[in-house]
N, C-alpha and C positions, 0 to 999 in steps of 0.2 A: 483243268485249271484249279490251283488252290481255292479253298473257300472264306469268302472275304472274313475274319473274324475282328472288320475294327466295331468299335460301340457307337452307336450313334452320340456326337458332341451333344449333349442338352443341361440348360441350369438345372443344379437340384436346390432340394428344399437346403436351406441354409449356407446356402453361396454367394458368395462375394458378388459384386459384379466386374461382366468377364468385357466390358468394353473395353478396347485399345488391346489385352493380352496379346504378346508377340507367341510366336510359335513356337517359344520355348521357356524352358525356367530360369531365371538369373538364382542360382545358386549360390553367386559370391565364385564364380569360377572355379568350382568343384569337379574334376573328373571323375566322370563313373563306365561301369560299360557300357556298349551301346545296348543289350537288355535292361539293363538297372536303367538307362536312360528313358527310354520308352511305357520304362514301369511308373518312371517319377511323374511321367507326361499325362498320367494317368488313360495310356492307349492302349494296353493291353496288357497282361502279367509274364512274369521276365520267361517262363517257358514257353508261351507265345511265342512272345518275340525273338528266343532262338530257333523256333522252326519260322518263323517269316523271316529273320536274315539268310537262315539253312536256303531258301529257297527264290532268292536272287530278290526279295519283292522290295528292300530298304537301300536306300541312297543317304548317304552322310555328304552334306555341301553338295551336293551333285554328284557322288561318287558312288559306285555302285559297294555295297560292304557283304559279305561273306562272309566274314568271322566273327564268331559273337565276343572275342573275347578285344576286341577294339573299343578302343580307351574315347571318352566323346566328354570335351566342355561344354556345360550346359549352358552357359555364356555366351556361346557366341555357334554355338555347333544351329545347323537347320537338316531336321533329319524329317523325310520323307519313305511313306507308305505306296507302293503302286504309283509314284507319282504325285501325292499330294501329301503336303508338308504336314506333319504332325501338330496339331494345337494342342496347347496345355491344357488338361484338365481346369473346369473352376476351382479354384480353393473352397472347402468344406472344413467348415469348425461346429464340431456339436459339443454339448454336455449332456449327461445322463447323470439322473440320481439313482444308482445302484441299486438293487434290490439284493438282502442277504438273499442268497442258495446260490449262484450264477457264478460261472468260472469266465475267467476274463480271456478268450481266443475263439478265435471263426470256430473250430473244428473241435470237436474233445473226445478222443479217442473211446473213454467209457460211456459216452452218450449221455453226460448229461447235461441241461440246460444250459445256454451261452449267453453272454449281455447282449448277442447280437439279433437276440427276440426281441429286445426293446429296441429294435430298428425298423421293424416291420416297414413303417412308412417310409425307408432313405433310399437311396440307393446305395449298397454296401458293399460294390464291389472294388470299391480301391477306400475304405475307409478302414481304419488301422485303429486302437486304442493307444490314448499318449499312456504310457506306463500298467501299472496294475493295479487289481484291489482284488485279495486273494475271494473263495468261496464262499466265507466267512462274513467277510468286511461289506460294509453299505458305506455310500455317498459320491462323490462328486468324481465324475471319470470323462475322459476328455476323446472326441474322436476326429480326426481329420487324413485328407490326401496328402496336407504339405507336409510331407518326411522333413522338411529343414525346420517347420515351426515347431514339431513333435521332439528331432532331437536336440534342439537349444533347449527345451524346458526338461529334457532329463539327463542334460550333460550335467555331471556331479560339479562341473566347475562355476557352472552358471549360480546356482545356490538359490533356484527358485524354491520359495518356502513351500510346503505342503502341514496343512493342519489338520489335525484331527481329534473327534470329542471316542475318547475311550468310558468303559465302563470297567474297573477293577473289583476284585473278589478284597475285600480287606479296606485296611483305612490307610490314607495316602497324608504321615506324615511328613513334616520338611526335610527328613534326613532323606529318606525315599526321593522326594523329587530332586535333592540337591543329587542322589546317585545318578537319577536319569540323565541329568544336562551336563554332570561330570565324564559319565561315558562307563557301561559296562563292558565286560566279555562273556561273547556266547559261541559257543563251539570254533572258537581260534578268531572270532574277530571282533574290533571295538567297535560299540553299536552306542551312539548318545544323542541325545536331543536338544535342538537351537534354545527351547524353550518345554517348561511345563509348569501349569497354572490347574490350580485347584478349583473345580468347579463347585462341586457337593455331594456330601456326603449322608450317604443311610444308614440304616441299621449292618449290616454286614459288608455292604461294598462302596463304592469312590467311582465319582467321574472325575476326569483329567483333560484338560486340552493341549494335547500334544504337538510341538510345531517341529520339524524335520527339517534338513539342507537337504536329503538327498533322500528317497526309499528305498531299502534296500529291503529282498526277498524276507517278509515276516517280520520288520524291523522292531515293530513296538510289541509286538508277543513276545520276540526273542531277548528284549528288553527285562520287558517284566516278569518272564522266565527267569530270566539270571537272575532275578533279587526274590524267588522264589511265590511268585505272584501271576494270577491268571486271568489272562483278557477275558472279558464274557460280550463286549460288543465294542466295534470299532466303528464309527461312520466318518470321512473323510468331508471337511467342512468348505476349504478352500483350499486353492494352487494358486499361490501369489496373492492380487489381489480380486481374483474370479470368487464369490463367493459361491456356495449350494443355494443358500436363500430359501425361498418356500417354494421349490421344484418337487414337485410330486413324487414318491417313490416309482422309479419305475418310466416315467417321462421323461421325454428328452427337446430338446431346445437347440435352437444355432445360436452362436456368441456374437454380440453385435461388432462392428468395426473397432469401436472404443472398446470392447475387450478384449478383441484379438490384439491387436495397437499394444494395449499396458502387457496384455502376456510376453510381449515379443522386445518390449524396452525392459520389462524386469530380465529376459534370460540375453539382453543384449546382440537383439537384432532388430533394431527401428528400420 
């Protein structure tokens, strides 16, 4: 007999509560397949779930499914393991204030340190980070199960704001800031910012507060590259209206109801 590999259902630290949860996700009627389905469930990961459908153990409505590549509305679909219907993962929303040196992915081929040290205490095995903050960069990074709360705040169309305090090499005249919010080019594409506000300035260099629609791979280095200028510290302040606060370097926190709520009417899903 196969070996059962479901997770035991239990609250984690910074979960919602899971009373009334139906046995699936209301997605807004989004189809996915039936592995993506059970991955969203948070019941197992989608190669799993192709060798348990491989192996007769999943029922879709009552029906027995075999093929992974079967299409499942999470609306209204009730999909069953060995007979006992799948319950949705609790929702998990954390913040983390980033420590420079740490590359932002579970895995990193060259081995070096991951943000997912500073998880020590979660459970991590269906928690994902909302977007990025390269090797380099410190502050505010976001982690959760719910793929639809994750990708409403990184759809480019949503326009959740992202801010950030930079430190530049040089003095950060208004022509300079009028170039940034005008929009430069760097290696074939236009890179500009919502907003930038002059914080202070030293003997050789400038802080900036940078505010973004969208991030895009390296956005503010690749910025101040093209006007021939160099980041020396980035920290990411706030996403919306979630601020970093006085969050420890390195610490991480779950986000109350009231902030998951405002993240989810700013990228327009109450």
């Amino acid at each position: 007999m196969a070996k059962d590999i479901r997770k035991p259902q239990r609250q984690k630290p910074g979960a919602r509560p899971r009373a009334g949860r139906p046995s699936v996700v209301d997605d807004g009627g989004k189809r996915v397949t039936l592995p993506r389905a059970l991955s969203k469930l948070g019941f197992c990961s989608r190669t799993q779930a192709e060798a348990l459908i491989a192996a007769g153990r999943v029922t879709l409505s009552g029906r027995l499914v075999t093929d992974p590549a079967t299409w499942v509305d999470l609306s209204d679909a009730v999909i069953a393991v060995d007979g006992k219907p799948v319950v949705a993962e609790a929702p998990v929303y954390l913040m983390l204030n980033k420590p420079r040196g740490l590359v932002t992915t579970r895995h990193d081929p060259e081995g070096r340190p991951t943000v997912y040290a500073c998880l020590k205490d979660h459970d991590q095995a269906h928690l994902s980070p909302v977007g990025r903050l390269d090797k380099a960069s410190e502050g505010l990074l976001l982690f959760t199960n719910d793929t639809a709360f994750a990708n409403a705040l990184l759809d480019p169309q949503t326009h959740v704001a992202k801010t950030y305090h930079v430190q530049m090499n040089g003095f950060a005249d208004d022509a300079m800031l009028a170039a940034l919010t005008a929009g430069v080019h760097h290696d074939g594409e236009f890179l500009r910012a919502r907003k930038v506000l002059r914080l202070r300035e030293g003997g050789k260099n400038a802080w900036l507060e940078i505010t973004l629609d969208e991030g895009r791979n390296r956005q503010i280095r690749r910025m101040l590259e093209a006007l021939g200028l160099e980041c020396l510290r980035l920290v990411r302040v706030s996403i919306g209206n979630l601020a970093l606060g006085d969050l420890e370097k390195g610490a991480v926190r779950a986000l109350t109801d009231g902030e998951v709520d405002g993240l989810r009417a700013l990228a327009g899903k109450r």
